[in-house]
N, C-alpha and C positions, 0 to 999 in steps of 0.2 A: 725305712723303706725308700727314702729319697733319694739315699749314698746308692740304691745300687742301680747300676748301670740299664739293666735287664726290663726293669719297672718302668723306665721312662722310656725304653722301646716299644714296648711289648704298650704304654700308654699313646706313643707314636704313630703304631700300626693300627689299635682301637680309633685314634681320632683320624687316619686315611680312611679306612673304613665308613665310618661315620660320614667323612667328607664323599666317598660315592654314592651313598646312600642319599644325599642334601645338596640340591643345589648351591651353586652361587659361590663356592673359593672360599669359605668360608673357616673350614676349620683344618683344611690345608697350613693354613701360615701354623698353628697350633700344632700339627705336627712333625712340621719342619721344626717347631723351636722347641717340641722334648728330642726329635733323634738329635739334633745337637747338643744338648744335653747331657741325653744319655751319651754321646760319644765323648764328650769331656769329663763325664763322669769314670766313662770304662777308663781314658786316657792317665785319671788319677788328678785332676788340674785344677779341681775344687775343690776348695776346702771348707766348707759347710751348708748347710739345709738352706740358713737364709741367701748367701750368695748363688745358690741353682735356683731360686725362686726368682731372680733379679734379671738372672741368666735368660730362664724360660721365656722369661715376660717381655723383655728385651728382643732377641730372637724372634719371638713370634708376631709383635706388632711389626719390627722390619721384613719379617717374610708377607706377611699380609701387606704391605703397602707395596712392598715389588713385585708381590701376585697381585694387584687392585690395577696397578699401570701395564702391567701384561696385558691382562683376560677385561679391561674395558674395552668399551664399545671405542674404537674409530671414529677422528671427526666426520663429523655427516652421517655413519651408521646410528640410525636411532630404531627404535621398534617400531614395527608396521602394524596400524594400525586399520581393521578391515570394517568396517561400514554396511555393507551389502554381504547377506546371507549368501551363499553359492546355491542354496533351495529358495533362493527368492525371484520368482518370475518375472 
């Protein structure tokens, strides 16, 4: 099931999904790194189960760490933090 191309899209679009479903960029980078993947799978450029697993793995920590520096908070953007109730007289 790993040779084919299809699996690892169609597992691509499950974990997009999932990432709108879930805060946080989280499993974004994870399916950025099956559609590449699958796309080097469709393309023919693998040659075995273990090297797509090295592939995946690879792919998807460097799509997450260039989504981590994207979607962070700005220096001096931190969360606001509220104190006082807006029903507090």
């Amino acid at each position: 099931m790993v040779s084919l191309w299809w699996v690892w899209m169609a597992f691509a679009v499950a974990l997009a999904i999932v990432e709108v479903l879930s805060p946080g960029f989280i499993f974004l980078g994870f399916a950025i790194g099956a559609a590449v993947t699958g796309a080097l799978v469709g393309l023919g450029m693998v040659p075995s189960g273990a090297v797509l697993a090295v592939i995946f793995a690879v792919v998807s920590v460097v799509a997450w760490l260039v989504l981590r520096q994207i979607f962070r908070p700005k220096d001096g953007d931190q969360v606001k933090i509220i104190d006082k109730d807006i029903n507090e007289g």
